[in-house]
C-alpha beads as a LAMMPS data file, in Angstrom:
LAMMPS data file: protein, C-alpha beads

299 atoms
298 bonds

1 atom types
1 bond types

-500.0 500.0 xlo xhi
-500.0 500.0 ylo yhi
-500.0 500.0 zlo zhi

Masses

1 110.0

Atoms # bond

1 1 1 368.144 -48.795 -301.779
2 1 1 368.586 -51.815 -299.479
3 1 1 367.176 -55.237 -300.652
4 1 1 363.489 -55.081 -298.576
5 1 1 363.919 -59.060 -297.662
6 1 1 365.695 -60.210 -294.376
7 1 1 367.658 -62.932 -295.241
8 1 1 370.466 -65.315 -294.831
9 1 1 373.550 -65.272 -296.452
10 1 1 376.363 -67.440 -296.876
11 1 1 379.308 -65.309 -297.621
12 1 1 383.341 -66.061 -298.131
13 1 1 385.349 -63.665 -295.454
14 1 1 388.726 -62.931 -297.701
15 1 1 391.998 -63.177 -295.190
16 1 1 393.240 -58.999 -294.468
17 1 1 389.554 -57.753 -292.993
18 1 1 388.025 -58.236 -290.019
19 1 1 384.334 -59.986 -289.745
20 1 1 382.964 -56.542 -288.505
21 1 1 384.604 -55.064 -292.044
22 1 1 383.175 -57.868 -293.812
23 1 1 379.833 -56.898 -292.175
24 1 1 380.182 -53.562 -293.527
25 1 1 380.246 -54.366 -297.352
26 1 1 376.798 -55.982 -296.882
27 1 1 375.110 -53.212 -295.274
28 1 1 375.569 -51.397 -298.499
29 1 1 373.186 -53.818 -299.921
30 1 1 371.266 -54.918 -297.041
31 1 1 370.527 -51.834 -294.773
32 1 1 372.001 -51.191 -291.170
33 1 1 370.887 -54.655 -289.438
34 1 1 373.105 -57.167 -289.919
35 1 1 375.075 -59.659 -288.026
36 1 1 376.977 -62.806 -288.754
37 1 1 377.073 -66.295 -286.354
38 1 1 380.471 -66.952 -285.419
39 1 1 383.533 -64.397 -286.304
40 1 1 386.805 -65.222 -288.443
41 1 1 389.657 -63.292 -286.970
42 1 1 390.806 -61.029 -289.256
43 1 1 393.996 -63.139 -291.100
44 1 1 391.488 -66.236 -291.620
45 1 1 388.896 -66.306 -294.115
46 1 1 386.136 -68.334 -295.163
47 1 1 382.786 -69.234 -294.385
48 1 1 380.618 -66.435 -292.647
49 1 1 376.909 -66.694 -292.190
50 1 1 375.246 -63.325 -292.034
51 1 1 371.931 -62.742 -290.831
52 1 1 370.284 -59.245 -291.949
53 1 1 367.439 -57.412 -290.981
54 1 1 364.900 -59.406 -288.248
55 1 1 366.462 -62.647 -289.065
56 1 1 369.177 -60.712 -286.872
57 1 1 367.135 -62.435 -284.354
58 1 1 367.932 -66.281 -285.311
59 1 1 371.628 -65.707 -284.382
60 1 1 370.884 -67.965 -281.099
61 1 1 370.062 -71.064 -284.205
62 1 1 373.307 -71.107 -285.734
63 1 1 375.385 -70.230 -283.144
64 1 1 375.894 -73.552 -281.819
65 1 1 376.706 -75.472 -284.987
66 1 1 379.714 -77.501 -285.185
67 1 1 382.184 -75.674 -287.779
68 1 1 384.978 -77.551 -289.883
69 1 1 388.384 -76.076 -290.811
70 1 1 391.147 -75.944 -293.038
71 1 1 394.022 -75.223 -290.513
72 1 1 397.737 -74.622 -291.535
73 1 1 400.099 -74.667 -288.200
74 1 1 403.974 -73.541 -288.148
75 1 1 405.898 -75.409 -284.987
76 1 1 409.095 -74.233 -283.878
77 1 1 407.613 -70.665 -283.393
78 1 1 404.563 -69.416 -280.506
79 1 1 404.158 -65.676 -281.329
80 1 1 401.980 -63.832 -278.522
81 1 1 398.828 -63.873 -280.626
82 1 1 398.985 -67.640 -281.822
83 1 1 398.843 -65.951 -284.953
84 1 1 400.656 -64.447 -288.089
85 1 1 399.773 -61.191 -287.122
86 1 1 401.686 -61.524 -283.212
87 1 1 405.430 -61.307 -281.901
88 1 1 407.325 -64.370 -281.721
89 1 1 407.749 -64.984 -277.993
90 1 1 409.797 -68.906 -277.752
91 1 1 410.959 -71.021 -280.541
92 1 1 412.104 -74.536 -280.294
93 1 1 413.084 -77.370 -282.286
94 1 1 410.554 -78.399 -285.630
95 1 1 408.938 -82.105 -284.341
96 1 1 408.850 -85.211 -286.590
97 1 1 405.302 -86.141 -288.206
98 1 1 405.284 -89.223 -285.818
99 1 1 405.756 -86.797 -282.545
100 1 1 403.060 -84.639 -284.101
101 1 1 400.932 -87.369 -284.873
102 1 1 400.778 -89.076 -281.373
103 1 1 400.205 -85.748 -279.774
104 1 1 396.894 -85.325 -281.819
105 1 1 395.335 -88.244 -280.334
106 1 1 395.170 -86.387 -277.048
107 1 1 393.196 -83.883 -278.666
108 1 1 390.509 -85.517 -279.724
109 1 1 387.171 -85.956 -278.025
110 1 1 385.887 -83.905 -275.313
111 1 1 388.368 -81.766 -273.982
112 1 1 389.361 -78.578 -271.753
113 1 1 390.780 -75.761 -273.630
114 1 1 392.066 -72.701 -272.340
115 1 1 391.405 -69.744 -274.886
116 1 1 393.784 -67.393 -276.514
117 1 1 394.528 -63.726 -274.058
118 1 1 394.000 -62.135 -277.731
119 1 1 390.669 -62.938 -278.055
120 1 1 387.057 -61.131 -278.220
121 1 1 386.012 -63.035 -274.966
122 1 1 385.421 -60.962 -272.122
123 1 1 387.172 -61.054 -268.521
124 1 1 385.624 -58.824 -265.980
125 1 1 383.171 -56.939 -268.596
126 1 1 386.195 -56.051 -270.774
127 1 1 387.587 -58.036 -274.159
128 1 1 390.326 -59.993 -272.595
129 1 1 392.333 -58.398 -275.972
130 1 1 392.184 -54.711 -274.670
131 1 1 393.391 -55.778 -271.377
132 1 1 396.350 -57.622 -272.803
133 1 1 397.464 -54.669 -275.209
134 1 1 396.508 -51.625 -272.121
135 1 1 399.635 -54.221 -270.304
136 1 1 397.310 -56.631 -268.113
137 1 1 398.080 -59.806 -267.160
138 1 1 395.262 -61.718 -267.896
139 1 1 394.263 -65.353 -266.986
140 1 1 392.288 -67.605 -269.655
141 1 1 390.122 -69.788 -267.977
142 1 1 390.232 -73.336 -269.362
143 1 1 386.585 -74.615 -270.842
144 1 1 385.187 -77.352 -272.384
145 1 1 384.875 -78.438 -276.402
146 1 1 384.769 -81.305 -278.226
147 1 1 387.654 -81.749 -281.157
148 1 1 385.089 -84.281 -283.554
149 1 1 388.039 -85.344 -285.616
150 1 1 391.607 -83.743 -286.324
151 1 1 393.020 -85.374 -290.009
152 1 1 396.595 -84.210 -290.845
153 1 1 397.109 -83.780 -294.462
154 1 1 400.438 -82.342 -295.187
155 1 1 403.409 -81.723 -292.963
156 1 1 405.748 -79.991 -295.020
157 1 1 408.556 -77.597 -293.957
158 1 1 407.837 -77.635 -290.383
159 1 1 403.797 -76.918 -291.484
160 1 1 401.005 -79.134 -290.898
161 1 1 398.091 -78.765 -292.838
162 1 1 395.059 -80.490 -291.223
163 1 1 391.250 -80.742 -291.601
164 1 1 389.913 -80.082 -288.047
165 1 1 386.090 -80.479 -286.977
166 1 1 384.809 -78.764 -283.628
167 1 1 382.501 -77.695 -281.294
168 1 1 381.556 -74.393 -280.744
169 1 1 383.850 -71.974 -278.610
170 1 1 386.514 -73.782 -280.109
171 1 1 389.686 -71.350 -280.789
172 1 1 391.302 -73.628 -283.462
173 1 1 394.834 -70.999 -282.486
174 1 1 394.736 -72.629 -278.621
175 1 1 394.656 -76.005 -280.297
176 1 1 397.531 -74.882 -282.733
177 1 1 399.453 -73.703 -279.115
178 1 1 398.346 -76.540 -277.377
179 1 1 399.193 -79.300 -280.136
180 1 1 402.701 -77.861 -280.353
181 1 1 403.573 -78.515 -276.703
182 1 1 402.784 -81.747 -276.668
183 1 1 404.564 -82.730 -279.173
184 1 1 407.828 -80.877 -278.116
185 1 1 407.952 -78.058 -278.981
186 1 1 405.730 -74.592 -280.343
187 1 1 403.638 -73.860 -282.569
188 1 1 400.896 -70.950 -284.030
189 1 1 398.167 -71.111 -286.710
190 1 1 399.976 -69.216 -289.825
191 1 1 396.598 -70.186 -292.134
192 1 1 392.907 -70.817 -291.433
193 1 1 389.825 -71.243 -293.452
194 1 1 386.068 -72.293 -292.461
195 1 1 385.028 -74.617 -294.512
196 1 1 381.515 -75.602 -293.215
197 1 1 379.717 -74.335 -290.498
198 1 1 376.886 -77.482 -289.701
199 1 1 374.884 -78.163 -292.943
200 1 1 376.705 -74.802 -294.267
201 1 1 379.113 -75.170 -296.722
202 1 1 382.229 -72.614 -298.265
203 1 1 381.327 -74.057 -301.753
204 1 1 378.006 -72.313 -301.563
205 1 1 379.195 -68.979 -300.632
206 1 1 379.405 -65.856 -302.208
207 1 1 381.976 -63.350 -302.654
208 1 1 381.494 -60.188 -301.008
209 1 1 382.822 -58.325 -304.038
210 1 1 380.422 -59.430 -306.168
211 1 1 377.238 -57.281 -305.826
212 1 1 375.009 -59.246 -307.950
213 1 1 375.467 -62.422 -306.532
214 1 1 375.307 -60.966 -302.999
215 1 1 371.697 -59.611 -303.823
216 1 1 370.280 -63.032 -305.384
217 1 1 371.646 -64.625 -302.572
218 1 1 368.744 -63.686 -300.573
219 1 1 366.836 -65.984 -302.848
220 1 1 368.202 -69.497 -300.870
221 1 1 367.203 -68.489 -297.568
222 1 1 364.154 -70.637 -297.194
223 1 1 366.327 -73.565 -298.251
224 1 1 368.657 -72.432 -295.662
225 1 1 366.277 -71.754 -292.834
226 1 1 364.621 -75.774 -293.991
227 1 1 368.520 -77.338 -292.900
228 1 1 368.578 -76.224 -289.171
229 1 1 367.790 -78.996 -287.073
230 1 1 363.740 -79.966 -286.382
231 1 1 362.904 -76.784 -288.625
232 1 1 359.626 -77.673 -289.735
233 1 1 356.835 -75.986 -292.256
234 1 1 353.227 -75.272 -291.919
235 1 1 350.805 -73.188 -294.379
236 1 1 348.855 -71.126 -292.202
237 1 1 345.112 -69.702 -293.073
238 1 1 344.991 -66.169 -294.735
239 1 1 343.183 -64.544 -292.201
240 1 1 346.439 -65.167 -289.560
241 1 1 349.145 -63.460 -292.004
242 1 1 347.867 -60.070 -290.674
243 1 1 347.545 -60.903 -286.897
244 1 1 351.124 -62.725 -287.847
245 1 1 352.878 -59.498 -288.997
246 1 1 351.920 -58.285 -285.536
247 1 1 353.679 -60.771 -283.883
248 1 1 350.885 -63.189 -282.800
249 1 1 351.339 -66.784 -282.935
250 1 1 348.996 -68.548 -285.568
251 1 1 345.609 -70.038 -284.024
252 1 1 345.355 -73.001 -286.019
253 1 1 348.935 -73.873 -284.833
254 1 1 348.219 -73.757 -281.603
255 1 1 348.970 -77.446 -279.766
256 1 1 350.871 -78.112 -282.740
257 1 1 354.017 -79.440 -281.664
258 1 1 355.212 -81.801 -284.569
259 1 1 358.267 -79.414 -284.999
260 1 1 360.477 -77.646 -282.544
261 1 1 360.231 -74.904 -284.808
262 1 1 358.757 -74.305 -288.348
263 1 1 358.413 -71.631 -290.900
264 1 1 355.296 -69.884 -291.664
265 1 1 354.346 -69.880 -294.992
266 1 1 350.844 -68.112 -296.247
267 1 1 348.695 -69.748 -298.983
268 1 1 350.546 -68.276 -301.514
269 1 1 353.808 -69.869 -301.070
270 1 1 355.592 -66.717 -298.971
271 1 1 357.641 -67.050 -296.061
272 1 1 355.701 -65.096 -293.363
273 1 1 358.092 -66.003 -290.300
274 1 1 359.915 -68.373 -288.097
275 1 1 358.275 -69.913 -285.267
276 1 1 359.266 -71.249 -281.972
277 1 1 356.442 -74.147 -281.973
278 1 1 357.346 -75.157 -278.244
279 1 1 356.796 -71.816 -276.687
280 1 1 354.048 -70.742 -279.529
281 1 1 355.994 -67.606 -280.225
282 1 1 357.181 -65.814 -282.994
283 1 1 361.196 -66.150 -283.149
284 1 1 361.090 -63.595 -286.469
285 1 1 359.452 -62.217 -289.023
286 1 1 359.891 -62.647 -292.502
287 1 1 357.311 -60.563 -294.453
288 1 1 354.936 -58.684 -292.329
289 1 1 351.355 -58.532 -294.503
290 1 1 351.969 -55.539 -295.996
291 1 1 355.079 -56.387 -297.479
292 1 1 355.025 -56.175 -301.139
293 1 1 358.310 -58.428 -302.178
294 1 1 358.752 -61.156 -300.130
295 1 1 361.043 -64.475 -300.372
296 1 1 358.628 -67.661 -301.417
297 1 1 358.579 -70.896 -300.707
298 1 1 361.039 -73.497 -302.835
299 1 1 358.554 -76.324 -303.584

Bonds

1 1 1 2
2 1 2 3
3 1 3 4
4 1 4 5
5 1 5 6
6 1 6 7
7 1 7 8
8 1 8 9
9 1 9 10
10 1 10 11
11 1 11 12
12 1 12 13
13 1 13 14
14 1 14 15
15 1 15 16
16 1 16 17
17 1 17 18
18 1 18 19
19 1 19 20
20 1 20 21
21 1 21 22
22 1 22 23
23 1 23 24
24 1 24 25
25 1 25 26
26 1 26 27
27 1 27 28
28 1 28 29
29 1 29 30
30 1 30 31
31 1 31 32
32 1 32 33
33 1 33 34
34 1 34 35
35 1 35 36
36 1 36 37
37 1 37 38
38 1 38 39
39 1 39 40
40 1 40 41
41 1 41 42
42 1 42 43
43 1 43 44
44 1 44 45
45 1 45 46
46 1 46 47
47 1 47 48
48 1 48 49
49 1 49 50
50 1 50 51
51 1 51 52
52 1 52 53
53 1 53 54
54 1 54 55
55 1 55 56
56 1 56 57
57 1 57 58
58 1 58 59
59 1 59 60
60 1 60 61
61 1 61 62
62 1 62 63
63 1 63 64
64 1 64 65
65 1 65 66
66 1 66 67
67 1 67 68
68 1 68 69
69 1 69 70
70 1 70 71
71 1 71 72
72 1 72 73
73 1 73 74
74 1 74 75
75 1 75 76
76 1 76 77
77 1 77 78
78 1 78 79
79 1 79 80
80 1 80 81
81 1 81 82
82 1 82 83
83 1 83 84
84 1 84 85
85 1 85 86
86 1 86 87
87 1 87 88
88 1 88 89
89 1 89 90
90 1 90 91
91 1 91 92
92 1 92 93
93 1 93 94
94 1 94 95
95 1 95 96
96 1 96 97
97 1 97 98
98 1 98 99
99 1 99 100
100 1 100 101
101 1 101 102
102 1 102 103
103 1 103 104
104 1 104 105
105 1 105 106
106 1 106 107
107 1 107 108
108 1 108 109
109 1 109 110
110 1 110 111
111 1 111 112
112 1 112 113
113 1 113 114
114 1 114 115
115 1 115 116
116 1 116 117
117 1 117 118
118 1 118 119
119 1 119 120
120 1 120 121
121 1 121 122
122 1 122 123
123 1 123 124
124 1 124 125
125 1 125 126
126 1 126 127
127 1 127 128
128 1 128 129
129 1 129 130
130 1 130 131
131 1 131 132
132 1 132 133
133 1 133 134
134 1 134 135
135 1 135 136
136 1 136 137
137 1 137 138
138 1 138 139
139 1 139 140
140 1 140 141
141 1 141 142
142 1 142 143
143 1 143 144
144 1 144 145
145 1 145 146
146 1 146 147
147 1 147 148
148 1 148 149
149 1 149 150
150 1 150 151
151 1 151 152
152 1 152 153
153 1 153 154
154 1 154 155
155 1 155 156
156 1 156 157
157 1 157 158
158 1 158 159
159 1 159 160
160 1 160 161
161 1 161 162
162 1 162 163
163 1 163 164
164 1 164 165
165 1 165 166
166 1 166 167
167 1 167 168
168 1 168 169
169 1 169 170
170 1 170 171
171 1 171 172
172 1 172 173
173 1 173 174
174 1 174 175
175 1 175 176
176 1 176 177
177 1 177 178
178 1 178 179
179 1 179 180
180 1 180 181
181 1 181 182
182 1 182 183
183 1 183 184
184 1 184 185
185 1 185 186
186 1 186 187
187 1 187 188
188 1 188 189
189 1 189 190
190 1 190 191
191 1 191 192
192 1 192 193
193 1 193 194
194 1 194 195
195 1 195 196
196 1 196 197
197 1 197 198
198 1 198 199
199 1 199 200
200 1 200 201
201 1 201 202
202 1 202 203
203 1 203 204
204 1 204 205
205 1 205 206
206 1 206 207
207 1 207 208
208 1 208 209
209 1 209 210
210 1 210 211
211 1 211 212
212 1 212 213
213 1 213 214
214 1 214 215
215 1 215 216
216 1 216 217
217 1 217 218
218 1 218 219
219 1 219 220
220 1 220 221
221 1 221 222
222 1 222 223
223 1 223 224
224 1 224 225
225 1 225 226
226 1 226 227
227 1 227 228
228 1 228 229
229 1 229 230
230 1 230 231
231 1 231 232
232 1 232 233
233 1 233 234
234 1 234 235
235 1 235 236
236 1 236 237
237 1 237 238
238 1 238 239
239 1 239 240
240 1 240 241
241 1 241 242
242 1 242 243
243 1 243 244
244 1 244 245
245 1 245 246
246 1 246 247
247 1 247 248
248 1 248 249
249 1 249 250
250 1 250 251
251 1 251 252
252 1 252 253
253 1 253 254
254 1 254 255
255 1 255 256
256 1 256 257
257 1 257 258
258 1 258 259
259 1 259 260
260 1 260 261
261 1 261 262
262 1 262 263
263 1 263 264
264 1 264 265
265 1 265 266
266 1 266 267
267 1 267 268
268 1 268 269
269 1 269 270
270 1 270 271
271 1 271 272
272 1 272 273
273 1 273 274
274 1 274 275
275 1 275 276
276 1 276 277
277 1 277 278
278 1 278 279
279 1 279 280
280 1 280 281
281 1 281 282
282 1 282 283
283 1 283 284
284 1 284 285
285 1 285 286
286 1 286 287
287 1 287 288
288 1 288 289
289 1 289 290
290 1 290 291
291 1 291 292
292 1 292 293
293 1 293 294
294 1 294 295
295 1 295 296
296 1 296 297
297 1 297 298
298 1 298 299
């Protein structure tokens, strides 16, 4: 029986499966509807917020967050994919630290980045990936991103370990490419874990293996839902939780603008919905009235 509560989970992609895979090991426990804000390719693990049910519908509020990475890049090799997983295509000679270490000043800040040909993005309604491996010649076009800050940790054995913080749209495998041209020579990502996605944090995540700690996750989404950016909270009256579960906007909030957007709690301390408070709409529901279980409040 799937858990009846939409909800947000924070869950720790193991390298070897792809996000959609990972995906697939929740709907066992959460039902059909579920999607996750931002994909790991399939050798990188880590962080993965997954959204199930008609908190589906929040994906737009996560989606921009800044995400933070543990990256592990190989120079003296650039393999087609910018990946383990690709043919090596040119090799040149390893770089010193201090080579290395110059170039990554150039990549901080805002800057134009062209994205990988393997990649999910699409180029004329089709995955720039599937074109490549049909025998396409496709051309990336360059966009912007913002590298926050890029901290080597390690260079060991022709591998630099760094902590990297970006923007969305960020491919951290064109900044691997990219990095190892400037300072010489090659390079591709050979390791990569998420670490935080905004206020989201690996440490808090679960393991999709373990059932029973997937299924009390569901308990922390209200604390989740209260770190987004101006989410605020209002306790509405108990004669709007039924017109609520229909999708109307609350009366008594209307002209109430204190908060971007705000969750809707009743007077019993459960999470109704999520509200856009600009547009007076309802972004999702929560627990429709007639919901028996339903996540509360953490007061």
């Amino acid at each position: 029986m799937p858990h009846p509560n939409p909800s947000i989970l924070l869950v720790n992609k193991p390298p070897g499966i792809t996000s959609f895979q990972a995906l697939g090991r929740v709907k066992r426990h959460y039902g059909k509807r579920v999607g996750h804000a931002g994909t790991l390719d399939k050798f990188a693990q880590g962080l993965l917020i997954v959204l199930t049910g008609r908190l589906t519908r929040l994906n737009p509020l996560f989606m921009p967050l800044d995400k933070r990475y543990r990256a592990q890049i190989l120079f003296g090799q650039e393999t087609d994919t910018l990946d383990p997983e690709g043919e090596i295509i040119a090799t040149a000679p390893i770089p010193s630290y201090e080579a290395i270490s110059k170039a990554i000043e150039h990549f901080i800040g805002d800057i134009e980045q062209v994205p990988p040909a393997y990649s999910a993005l699409h180029v004329d309604g089709k995955r720039a990936s599937d074109r490549v491996r049909s025998g396409e010649t496709v051309v990336m076009k360059s966009r912007p991103i913002t590298v926050h800050h890029f901290v080597p940790l390690t260079y060991e054995n022709g591998i630099l370990e760094a902590d990297i913080l970006v923007s969305k749209g960020t491919y951290i495998r064109s900044l691997a490419r990219d990095l190892g041209h400037a300072a010489g020579s090659c390079a591709h990502l050979v390791g990569l874990t998420r670490t935080e996605v905004g206020p989201y944090t690996l440490e808090e995540a679960v393991e999709i293996s373990d059932t029973e700690a997937l299924l009390s996750a569901a308990t922390s989404t209200t604390d989740y839902l209260s770190r987004i950016e101006g989410m605020g909270r209002y306790t509405i009256e108990d004669r709007e939780v039924r017109p609520l579960g229909d999708g109307r906007y609350p009366e008594s909030l209307r002209n109430k603008r204190t908060y971007p957007m705000a969750m809707a709690f009743d007077g019993t301390g459960v999470l109704r919905a999520v509200l856009d408070c600009t547009k007076e709409r309802v972004l999702a529901q929560v627990a429709p009235y007639h919901d028996q279980e339903a996540p509360r409040a953490t007061l």
